[in-house]
C-alpha positions, 0 to 999 in steps of 0.5 A: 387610810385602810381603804386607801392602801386597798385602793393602791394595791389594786392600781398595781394590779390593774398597772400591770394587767394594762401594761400586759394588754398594751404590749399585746395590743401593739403585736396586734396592731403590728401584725395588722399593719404589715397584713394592711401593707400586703392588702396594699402591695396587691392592691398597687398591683392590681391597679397596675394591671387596670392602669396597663388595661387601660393603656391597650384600651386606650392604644384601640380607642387610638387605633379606632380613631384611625380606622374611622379615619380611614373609613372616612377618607375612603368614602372622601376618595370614592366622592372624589372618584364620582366626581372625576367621572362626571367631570370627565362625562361633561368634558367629553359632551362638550368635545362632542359638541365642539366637533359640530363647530369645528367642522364648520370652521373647516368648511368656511377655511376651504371656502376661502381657499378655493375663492383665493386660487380662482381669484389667483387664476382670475389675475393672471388671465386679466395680466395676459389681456393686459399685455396684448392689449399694451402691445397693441396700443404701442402699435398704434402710437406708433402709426399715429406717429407716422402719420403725424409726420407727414403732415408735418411735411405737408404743412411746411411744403404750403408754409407760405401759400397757406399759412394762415390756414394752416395755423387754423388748422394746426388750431382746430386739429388741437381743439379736436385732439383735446375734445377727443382725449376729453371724450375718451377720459370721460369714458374710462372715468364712466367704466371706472366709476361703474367699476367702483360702484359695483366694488363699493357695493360689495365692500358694503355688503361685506361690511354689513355683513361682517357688522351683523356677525359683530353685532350678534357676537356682542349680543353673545357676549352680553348674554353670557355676561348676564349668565355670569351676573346670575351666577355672580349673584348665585355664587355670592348667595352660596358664599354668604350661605357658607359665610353663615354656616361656617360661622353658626358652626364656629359659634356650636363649637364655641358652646360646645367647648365652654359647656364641655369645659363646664361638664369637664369641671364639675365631672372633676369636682365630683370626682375629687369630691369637692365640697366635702370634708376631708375625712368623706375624701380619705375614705370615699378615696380609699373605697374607690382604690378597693381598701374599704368594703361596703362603702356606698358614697355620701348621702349627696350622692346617692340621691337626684332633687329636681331644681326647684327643690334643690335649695330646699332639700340642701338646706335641710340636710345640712351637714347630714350631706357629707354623711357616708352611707355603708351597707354595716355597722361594721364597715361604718366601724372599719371606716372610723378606725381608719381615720382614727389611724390616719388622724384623718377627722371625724364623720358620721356614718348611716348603716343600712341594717342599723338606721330606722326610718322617721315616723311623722305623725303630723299628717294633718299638715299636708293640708295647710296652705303653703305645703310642698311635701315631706323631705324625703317625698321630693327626692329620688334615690334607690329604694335600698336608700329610702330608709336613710332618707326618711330618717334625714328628711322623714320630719322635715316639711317644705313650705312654699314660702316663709309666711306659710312656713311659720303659719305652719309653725304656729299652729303646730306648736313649733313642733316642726322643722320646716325649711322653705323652698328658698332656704329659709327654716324654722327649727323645732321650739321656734328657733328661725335660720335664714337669709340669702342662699346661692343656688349653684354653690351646693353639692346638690347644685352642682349635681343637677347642673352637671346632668342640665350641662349634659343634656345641653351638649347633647343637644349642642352636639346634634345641633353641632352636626347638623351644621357640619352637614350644612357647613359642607353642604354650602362648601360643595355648593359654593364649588359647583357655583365657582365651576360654573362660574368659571366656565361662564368667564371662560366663554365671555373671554371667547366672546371678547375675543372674537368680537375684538378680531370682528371689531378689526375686520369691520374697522378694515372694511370700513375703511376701505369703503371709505378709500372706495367712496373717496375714490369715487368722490375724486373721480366725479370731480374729475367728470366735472372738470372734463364736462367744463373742458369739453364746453369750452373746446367746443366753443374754440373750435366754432372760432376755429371753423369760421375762420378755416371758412375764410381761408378755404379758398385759398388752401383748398387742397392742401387742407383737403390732404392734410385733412385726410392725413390728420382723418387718418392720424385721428383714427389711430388714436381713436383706436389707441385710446380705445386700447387704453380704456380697455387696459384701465378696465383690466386695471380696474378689474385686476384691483378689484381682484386684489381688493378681493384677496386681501380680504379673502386672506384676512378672513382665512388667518381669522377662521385658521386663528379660531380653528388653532384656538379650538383645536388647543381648547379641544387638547386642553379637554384631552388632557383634562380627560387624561388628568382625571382618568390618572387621578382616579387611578391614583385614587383607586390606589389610595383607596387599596392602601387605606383599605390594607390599613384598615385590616391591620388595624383591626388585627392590631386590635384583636391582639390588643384584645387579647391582651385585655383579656389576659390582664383582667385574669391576672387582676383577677387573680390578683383580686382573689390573692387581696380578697384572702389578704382582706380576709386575714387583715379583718381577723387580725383586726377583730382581734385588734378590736378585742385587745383595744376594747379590754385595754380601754376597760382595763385603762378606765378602771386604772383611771377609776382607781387614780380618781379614787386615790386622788380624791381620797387624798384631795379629801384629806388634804381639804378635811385635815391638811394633811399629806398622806405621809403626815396621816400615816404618822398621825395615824391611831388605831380606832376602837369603835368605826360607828363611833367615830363616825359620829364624832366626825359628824358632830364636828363638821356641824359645828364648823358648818354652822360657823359659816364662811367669812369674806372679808373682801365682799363689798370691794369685790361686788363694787369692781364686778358690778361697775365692769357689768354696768361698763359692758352693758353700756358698751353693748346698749350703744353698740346695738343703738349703732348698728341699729342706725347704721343699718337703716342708713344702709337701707336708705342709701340702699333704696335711694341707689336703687331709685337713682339707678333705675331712673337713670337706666331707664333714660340710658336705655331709652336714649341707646335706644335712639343712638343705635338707630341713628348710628346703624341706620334702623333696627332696634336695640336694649338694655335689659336687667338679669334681675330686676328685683336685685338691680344693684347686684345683677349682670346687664344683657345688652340684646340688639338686632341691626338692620336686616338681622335676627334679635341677637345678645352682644356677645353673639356680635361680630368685632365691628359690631360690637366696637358699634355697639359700644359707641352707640352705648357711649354716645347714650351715657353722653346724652343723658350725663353731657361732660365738658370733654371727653378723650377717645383713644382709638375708640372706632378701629374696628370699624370699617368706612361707612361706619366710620363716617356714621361715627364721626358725623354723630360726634360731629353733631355733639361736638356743640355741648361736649368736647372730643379729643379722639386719638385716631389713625382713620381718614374719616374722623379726621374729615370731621375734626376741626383741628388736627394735631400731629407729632413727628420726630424728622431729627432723632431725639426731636419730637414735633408738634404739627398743627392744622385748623381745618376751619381756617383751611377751610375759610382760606381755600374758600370750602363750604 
């Protein structure tokens, strides 16, 4: 009881000494927060000067940018000037050469004009001929008149004497008048056929000539047209080499995208810390806003493996990853009032001046068989660092394999930790961890995969640029071969067109040969008939003559004078159709002349049509000349107001500079102000640190003492049954303390040896030992079972893995056949991402159509892939043949020569498998034996229309 009341008294003491040091911890603790909150006020400020920064760097990043826009739309400007100049060169060469031919045309006009007024002055001189010559042909027409009628009055004085004479005369004077106008007509068709051969033979020459310049404008015209399919071929070179670089840098991008997106991911993940708890995150959140000094960063982060440690190394480390690293005990201490203060969890913390290396004194195991290197031997960090590492990984071994590993083990004793390169460890004592491990899901893993990504984009963003350079380059190209292009079809059209107006001229001429040769045909004729008519005049006029001799007796003088009148009377006609044969060659002459004119005129209006096309093809280079001489001022100009906003630019961003410079000195400033707060905030806390350590003392020795009194009690609540109040009643002063020791002793030996007594010890040992004979049952058969279950797994495991390998290996083979047959040649396979995981790994699909490069799928363009697919759908069918199968659509993207491979092939399966195909394409249709169609011709009334195309067939008799 005496010590009891001692122990009580001091609990007060030490109650009210705690209670004092609780009051001034709490101040402390105050006046730490508030000086926290100041540290923090400054701090949000000096973020607000870096977020400021920030702002302005950003604003001359922008402003940059500009200016390299501005640069490059400079030196776009410039090409654009040299362009201009060499195109204006070429229009002024071609001016040049264009002058040559012009002066030639002009030489042709003025030959023609001159020939056309001779021909003029040629007509009227042959108009004048002819007119005297009419006027002396009507004078002998009319003397032959005259002549006429007095032989008429001879004739009818004698009627009666000499009228059988007469007659015969009267018959002969008109058998010689038809004789004569025979001769004379036989002689004009002579001069005019002489005249129509000479003009026939200038029509030919004209047309002969006129053929040669059509046959060499043809030719012309054929030689551009195979310049043309040269540049044609070349132009479509130049577009396909476009088509393919554009798409090669198409496809960069893409990569450059999915691995910026990547990098972007992962950078963000680091930097959110992912992975790590949630303590690791509060405080490498805190040090980065500038709370926590001496904050180094996770282990994770501080060291590089190569990639095929990493699962080694990640393995080994374990939790230890998360473990922060601090230059001090006490910035590992600060760290752990913080999360003490936030509730923000637990975490370990490696003090540089505090953390020892290992020493690992097995150093014959660096000969055993199996053996990579120590843990910290694989790894690369700082050297201020390689003491935390060896203390983390110093002891750890990494084995090749798991065989080696427990070699390893087993002759060492299990002394060992040892972890294999796959993840697998054995623990020092012997205890074995393993089984799968992902490599890409560490933290270490996504560290070696961010600096692999990066490196990739670099390589991307070379690769990149260099198709840009390409890409532009086949761009120009395809543009200069467009121009040539152009030019070459601008020629052609010249070509067709004077070959159409050759083509006209020759037609003209033709057909005036023909006009001539028709004449001459007739004339001919006409000769033939006159030369009949002559025979038989001749023949009458024997007649004629005989019978004169029998009545020249008896009209001797009378015929004599009228002889000499009609002697007289012949002469005047002679001479009359003399006059009118040199009239018809007048004629003759004067429509040769026309002839001449008209042609003459014809080919004038073709040499004025091609002088004004010339001349408009001459001003439309002018122009063109102009156009390029404004362009390249507007250019200049262009080139002047970018170079002005360059220069603004770069002033702007001087003044952004300076104002740079003056928020750093203000962060600055501001950083010396938290410095000072920090400074204040330690101290208070070291004090905080004193009060916490002395109310932890003073609360462990009031802990102590409520032990002690609570133990005192139990004892005399156990020993007596007795509460505190009850003992002080029954309390008596002892004579003797050695004593009374000594009777306490000898009664608790006699009640010690009386021993304890349960009296519901069997029925208690019967309900545990059925509940432990009921569990064990339960756990043997629950271990039975999944002993069984597993091997089913593993067989049926096994089986799929035989099925499935058996049935890739006929897929493959027979894509292997349909693509050929599909695509007409080429190559294609199926190929497992891991064949020693086959039930779980991706399939890659690689194919190389006819003519192209070995490419995977995913590189394929639409149509090419949708084929692709088919040829794959087609395999399976093959090789696992189904009653029917439905396709909706399946060949859209397809275009027609595909689309007839498509439906010939299914044609050829259709005997085992039937198709129901959803389509919208002709060429699937063709294939179909039966055609359903739904149509609605009333609202709300659908139809169903069938066509049997083999019935069709069968009924128009098609095979």
């Amino acid at each position: 009881m005496e010590q009891l009341d001692r122990i009580r008294t001091g609990s007060i003491k030490i109650q009210s000494d705690y209670e004092n040091a609780v009051r001034q911890k709490t101040e402390a603790q105050a006046e730490v927060e508030r000086l926290y909150a100041a540290a923090e006020v400054i701090a949000q400020q000096m973020r607000q000067k870096e977020l400021d920064a920030e702002g302005v760097r950003f604003e001359m990043q922008q402003r940059q940018a500009d200016a390299n826009e501005c640069e490059s739309a400079i030196a776009v400007l410039k090409t654009n000037i040299q362009n201009n100049l060499e195109n204006a060169d070429r229009l002024q060469r071609e001016l040049e050469a264009q002058e040559g031919r012009a002066g030639s045309i002009e030489g042709q006009i003025k030959q023609r004009q001159d020939r056309l007024e001779e021909i003029q002055e040629q007509i009227r001189a042959l108009e004048d001929q002819m007119a005297q010559k009419q006027a002396q042909a009507d004078e002998l027409g009319k003397n032959a008149g005259n002549l006429a009628a007095e032989m008429e009055s001879l004739r009818q004085k004698e009627a009666v004497e000499t009228a059988s004479a007469a007659e015969a005369k009267a018959l002969l004077s008109a058998l010689a008048a038809a004789a004569q106008e025979v001769l004379d007509r036989d002689s004009s068709l002579r001069q005019e056929l002489n005249a129509g051969e000479e003009r026939l033979e200038a029509a030919r020459s004209e047309a002969k000539e006129a053929k040669k310049e059509l046959e060499q404008a043809r030719e012309d015209r054929d030689s551009i047209k195979n310049i043309i399919s040269g540049y044609a071929l070349r132009l479509a070179s130049r577009n396909k080499k476009a088509q393919e670089t554009e798409e090669k840098y198409v496809k960069l991008q893409m990569e450059e995208n999915a691995l910026q997106s990547r990098i972007h991911m992962l950078t963000e993940m680091e930097k959110l810390y992912e992975g790590y708890s949630k303590a690791v995150k509060m405080v490498m959140g805190e040090s980065e806003r500038g709370q926590m000094k001496g904050i180094l960063g996770p282990v994770a982060g501080l060291l590089r493996v190569k990639d095929e440690y990493t699962v080694a190394i990640e393995i080994a480390l374990g939790s230890a990853m998360q473990n922060i690293v601090v230059e001090r005990e006490e910035d590992g201490k600060a760290a752990i009032q913080y999360l003490k203060r936030r509730d923000g969890g637990r975490c370990t913390f490696l003090p540089l001046n505090a953390i020892q290396p290992s020493d690992f004194k097995e150093s014959g195991v660096v000969d055993e068989p199996g053996f990579v290197g120590l843990g910290d031997e694989l790894i690369e960090c700082e050297k201020k660092y390689e003491k935390v590492f060896s203390n983390l990984l110093g002891r750890t071994v990494v084995a090749e394999d798991l065989d080696s590993a427990i070699a390893m083990a087993r002759k060492y004793g299990h002394r060992l930790k040892i972890v294999t390169l796959d993840g697998q460890v054995l623990n020092p004592g012997g205890a074995m961890t393993g089984g799968s491990a992902s490599k890409t899901a560490g933290i270490l893993s996504r560290q070696g995969e961010l600096e692999r990504l990066r490196e990739q984009k670099s390589d991307i963003d070379a690769k990149l640029a260099a198709a840009q350079k390409e890409r532009d380059e086949a761009r120009r190209e395809v543009t200069g071969a467009q121009y040539e292009m152009d030019t070459a079809q601008a020629q052609q059209r010249q070509h067709e067109d004077d070959i159409l107006k050759l083509e006209e001229r020759v037609g003209h001429l033709n057909q005036g040969v023909a006009d001539l040769e028709r004449q001459q045909e007739e004339w001919k004729g006409e000769l033939s008939q006159l030369s009949q008519r002559a025979q038989r005049t001749e023949e009458d006029t024997a007649n004629a003559r005989k019978r004169i001799e029998e009545l020249e007796g008896s009209a001797a003088a009378l015929r004599a004078e009228a002889d000499a009148k009609a002697q007289g009377q012949n002469e005047a006609r002679e001479r009359s159709e003399a006059v009118t044969g040199e009239i018809a060659v007048l004629n003759a002459q004067k429509a040769a002349l026309e002839a001449e004119t008209l042609a003459s005129r014809q080919s004038l209006r073709e040499l004025e049509d091609l002088r004004r096309d010339m001349v408009g093809d001459r001003e439309d280079r002018f122009r063109r000349i102009e156009e390029l001489k404004k362009q390249t001022g507007e250019l200049n100009e262009a080139i002047e107001a970018r170079e002005a906003q360059l220069l603004n630019i770069k002033a702007e961003n001087d003044r952004r500079d300076e104002t740079v410079k003056r928020l750093n000195q203000e962060r600055l400033e501001l950083e010396g102000e938290r410095t000072k707060a920090d400074k204040l905030s330690r101290d208070k806390n070291n004090e905080l640190l004193l009060m916490e350590r002395e109310v932890s003392v003073l609360e462990q020795k009031k802990a102590t003492a409520e032990m002690e009194e609570r133990q005192l009690l139990d004892k005399l609540w156990e020993t007596y049954e007795l509460t505190h109040e009850a003992a002080k009643a029954c309390r008596v002063e002892l004579e003797s303390v050695p004593k009374a020791q000594r009777r306490v002793g000898e009664l608790k030996r006699s009640i010690a040896n009386l021993g304890n007594i349960n009296l519901d010890a069997i029925e208690e040992f019967q309900r545990v030992n059925e509940r432990y004979t009921y569990f064990t049952d339960q756990r043997n058969d629950i271990q039975k079972a999944k002993t069984e279950l597993l091997k089913i797994i593993s067989d049926v495991t096994g089986e799929m893995e035989n099925i499935f390998a058996e049935q890739f290996g006929k897929i493959n083979e027979a894509f292997q056949q349909t693509f050929v047959e599909l695509f007409g040649g080429g190559k294609a396979t199926l190929e497992l991402e891991d064949p020693e995981d086959i039930l779980n790994c991706g399939i890659e699909i690689r194919v190389q159509p006819p003519g192209k490069s070995l490419k995977i799928i995913t590189l394929l363009s639409g149509g090419e892939k949708a084929f692709v697919a088919i040829a794959l759908y087609f395999a399976i069918l093959k090789v696992r043949p189904t009653p029917f199968v439905v396709m909706d659509e399946i060949e859209a993207a397809l275009d027609d020569p595909n689309i007839a491979r498509f439906a010939r092939y299914m044609r050829s399966m259709a005997d085992h498998t039937q198709f129901i195909v959803i389509t919208h394409r002709r060429g699937t249709m063709e294939e179909a034996d039966t055609l359903y169609g739904v149509t609605m011709q009333e609202q709300g009334v659908t139809r169903v229309l069938t066509i049997n195309l083999n019935d069709v067939e069968k009924e128009l008799n098609i095979k």
